[in-house]
N, C-alpha and C positions, 0 to 999 in steps of 0.2 A: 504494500500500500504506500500512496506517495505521502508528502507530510508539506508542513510548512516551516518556512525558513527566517520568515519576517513579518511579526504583528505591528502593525500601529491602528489608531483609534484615532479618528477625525470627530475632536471633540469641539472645532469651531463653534458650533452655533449654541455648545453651550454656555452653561457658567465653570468658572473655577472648578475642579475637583476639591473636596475637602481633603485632608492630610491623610484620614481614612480611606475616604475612596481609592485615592493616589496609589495610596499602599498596596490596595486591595487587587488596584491595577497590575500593577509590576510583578506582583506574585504568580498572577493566574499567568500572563507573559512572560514569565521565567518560567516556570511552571510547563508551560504548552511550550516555549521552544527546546524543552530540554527531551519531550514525550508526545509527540503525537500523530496522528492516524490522518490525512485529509486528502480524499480521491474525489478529482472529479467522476461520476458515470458515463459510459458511452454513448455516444449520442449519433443517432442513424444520418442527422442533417449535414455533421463535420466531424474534422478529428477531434479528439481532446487531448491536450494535451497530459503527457505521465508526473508534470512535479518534478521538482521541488514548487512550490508556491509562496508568493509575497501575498498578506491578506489586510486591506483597509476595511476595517470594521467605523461603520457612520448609520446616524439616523436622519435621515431626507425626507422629509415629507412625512412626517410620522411611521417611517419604515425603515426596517434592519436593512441594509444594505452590506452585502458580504463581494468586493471588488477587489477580486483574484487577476496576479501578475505573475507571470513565469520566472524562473533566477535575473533573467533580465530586464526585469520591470516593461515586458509588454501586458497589457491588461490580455488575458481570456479570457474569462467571464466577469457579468457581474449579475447577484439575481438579488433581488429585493424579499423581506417577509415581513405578512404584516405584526405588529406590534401587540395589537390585539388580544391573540392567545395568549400571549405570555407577560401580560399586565398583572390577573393574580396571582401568577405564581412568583416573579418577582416582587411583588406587594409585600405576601406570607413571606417569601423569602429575608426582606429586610427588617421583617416584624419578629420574626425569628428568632436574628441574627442580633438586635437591638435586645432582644429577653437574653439572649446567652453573653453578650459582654458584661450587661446588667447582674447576672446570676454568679458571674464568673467575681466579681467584687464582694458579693457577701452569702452564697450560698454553698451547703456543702456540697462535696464534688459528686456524691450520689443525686444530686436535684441537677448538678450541673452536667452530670452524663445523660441525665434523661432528655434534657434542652437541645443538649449537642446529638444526640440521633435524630430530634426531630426537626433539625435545622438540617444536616445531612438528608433525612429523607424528603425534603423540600427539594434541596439541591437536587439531589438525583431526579425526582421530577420535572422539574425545568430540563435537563442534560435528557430525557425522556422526550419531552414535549420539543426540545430544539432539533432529535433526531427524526421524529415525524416530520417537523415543516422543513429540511431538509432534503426529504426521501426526493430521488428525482433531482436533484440539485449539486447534491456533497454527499461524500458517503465518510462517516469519522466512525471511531470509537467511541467508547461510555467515557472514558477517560478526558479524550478533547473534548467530547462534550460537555463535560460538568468544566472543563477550564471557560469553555469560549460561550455558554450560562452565566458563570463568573462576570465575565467580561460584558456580557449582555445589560446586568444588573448594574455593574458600573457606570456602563455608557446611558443606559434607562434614566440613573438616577444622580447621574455625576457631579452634580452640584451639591 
């Protein structure tokens, strides 16, 4: 399977990242460039090509936009999804995540393992939901998906 080489986030049109966000960023893109799975599918109308891939993750129009460049930064693809779906689960997700930093300050670590599987099975939801609107599109792992989910939530909510 081919993979990718180079993330960036075209966060122009929003506000600042907070220092969290920031963080949160860099991790999931350390994280994905050190691990992951990213094929484009064949396509009967042309070739595609086999990766490595550069990927500009943006939101335009109220829509994910995933704008795929070969090693040499020619664009191949780019396909848009809409936002939609994955408004609740990124919602729950930072509602989650906000109860377990919260938990992790004055709770014991038995309340704060319960928080923390149920913030992971969020995540893995979304990395669920991101490989459905995908299908036909990109073909990844569970893995890249729960990273570029990650990254979804950031750019969703990056202010």
């Amino acid at each position: 399977m081919s993979y990718l080489i180079d993330i960036a986030i075209d966060d122009s049109a929003l506000p600042p990242p907070t220092p969290e966000i920031e963080q949160e960023r860099k991790v999931a893109i350390f994280d994905l460039l050190e691990d992951n799975a990213f094929k484009l599918p064949p396509r009967e109308d042309r070739d595609v090509p086999p990766g490595p891939f550069r990927l500009l993750l943006a939101i335009r129009d109220r829509r994910l936009v995933f704008d795929l460049s070969d090693a040499e930064a020619q664009q191949v693809a780019e396909f848009h999804l809409s936002l939609g779906p994955f408004r609740q689960v990124v919602k729950d997700y930072f509602q989650i995540c906000e109860s377990y930093f919260d938990a992790v300050k004055r709770l014991p670590p038995s309340q704060i393992e319960a928080i923390d599987m149920a913030r992971r099975g969020i995540h893995n939801e979304g990395a669920r939901l991101l490989e459905e609107r995908l299908e036909g599109k990109a073909e990844v792992d569970i893995d890249t998906a729960r990273r570029l989910f990650t990254l979804i939530c950031v750019l969703h909510f990056g202010g």
